[in-house]
N, C-alpha and C positions, 0 to 999 in steps of 0.2 A: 561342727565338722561333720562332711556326711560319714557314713559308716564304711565305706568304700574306699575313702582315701587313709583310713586310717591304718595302720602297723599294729602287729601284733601287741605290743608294748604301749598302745592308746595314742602314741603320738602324729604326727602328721606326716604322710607319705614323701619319702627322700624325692629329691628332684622337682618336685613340681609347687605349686601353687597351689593353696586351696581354690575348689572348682573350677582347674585348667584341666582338659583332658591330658593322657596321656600318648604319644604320639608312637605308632605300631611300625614297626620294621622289620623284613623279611632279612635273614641272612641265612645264605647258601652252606650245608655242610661243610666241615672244613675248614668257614671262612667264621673269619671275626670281625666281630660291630665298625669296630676304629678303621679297619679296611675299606671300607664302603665310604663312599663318599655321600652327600646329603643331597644330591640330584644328579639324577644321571648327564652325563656329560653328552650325551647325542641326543639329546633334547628327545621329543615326543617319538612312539616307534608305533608299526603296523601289530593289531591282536587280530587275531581269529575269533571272533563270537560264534558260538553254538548255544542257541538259549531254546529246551524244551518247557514247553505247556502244555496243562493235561487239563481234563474237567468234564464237567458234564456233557452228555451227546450233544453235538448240534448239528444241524442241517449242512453238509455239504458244500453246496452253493452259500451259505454264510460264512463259513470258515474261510472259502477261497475267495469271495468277496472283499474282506477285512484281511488279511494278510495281503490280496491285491493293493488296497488302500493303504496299508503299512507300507510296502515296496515304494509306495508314491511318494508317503508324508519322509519317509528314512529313504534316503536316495541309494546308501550303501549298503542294503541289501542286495545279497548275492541270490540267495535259494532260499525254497521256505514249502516244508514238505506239512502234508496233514491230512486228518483223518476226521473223522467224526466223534472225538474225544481227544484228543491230542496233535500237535504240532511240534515244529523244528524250524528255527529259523538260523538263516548261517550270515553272517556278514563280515567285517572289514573293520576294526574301530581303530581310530589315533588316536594315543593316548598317554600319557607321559610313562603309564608304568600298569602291573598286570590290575596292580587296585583301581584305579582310576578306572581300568577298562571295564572291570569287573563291576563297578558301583555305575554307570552306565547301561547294565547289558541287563542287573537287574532293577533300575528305572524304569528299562525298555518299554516292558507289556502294558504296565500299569501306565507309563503317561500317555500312551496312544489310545490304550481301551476306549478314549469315547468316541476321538476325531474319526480312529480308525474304525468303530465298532465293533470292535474285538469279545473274542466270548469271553464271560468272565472265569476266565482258568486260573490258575495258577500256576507260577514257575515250580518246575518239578527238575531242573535240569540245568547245569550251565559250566559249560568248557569255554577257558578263556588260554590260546597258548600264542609266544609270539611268531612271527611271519617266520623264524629260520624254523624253529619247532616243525611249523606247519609242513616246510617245504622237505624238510626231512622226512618226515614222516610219509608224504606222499611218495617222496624216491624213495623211501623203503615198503611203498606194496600196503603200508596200511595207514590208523587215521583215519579220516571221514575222505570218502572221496573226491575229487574237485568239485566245486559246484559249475556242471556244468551238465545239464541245460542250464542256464539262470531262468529265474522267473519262479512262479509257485505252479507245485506238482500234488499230487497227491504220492502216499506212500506206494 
């Protein structure tokens, strides 16, 4: 038995199988487990990604290069602001739920790093909220601004 599934008492952890993970569930203040149901009933919803990368200087013209060629290879990029040590890229994900969105957004950097030739940063950064969030947030004045121009800017 590994040491992780085991109970205080040496025995084998309630509910599960020896080496089944254990499967994570968000519940909302207030609200209890049995409430929820086991998949959301409106199938897949819009997320807002906001995923910051920071790192070593790089040239300029490279940064915007490679976050160009990200825009191309991810169609659903919206915006994608940077500097010569760090970036911001904003996009659009469908996704069944905020985790899903979230286990995506940080894949992101790292599966495109070669196609795109991306600098080797690291994520330092990542707001995942869904589309009402988003839309609220802009009719109240704050939030990341729309992305609009789209395209990549610098800061």
């Amino acid at each position: 038995m590994r040491p992780q599934t085991a109970s205080r008492t040496g025995g084998a952890a309630r509910g599960r199988d020896q080496g089944q993970q254990p499967r994570l569930t968000s519940v909302a203040a207030g609200e209890r487990l049995d409430d929820r149901t086991a998949e959301p009933a409106d199938g897949p919803r819009l997320w807002h990604v906001t995923l910051s990368v920071s790192g070593a200087e790089t040239p300029l013209a490279e940064v915007r290069r490679a976050l160009e060629q990200l825009a191309h290879d991810h169609p659903f990029l919206l915006t994608s602001r940077y500097a010569g040590n760090h970036a911001e890229v904003r996009y659009w994900e469908e996704a069944r739920d905020l985790h899903d969105a979230a286990a995506v957004a940080l894949r992101l950097w790292g599966e495109h790093r070669l196609s795109a030739r991306l600098p080797p940063w690291e994520i330092v950064g990542l707001e995942v909220i869904d589309r009402d969030t988003y839309h609220l947030r802009i009719a109240a004045g704050y939030g990341p601004p729309p992305a609009s121009p789209m395209g990549v800017h610098p800061f």
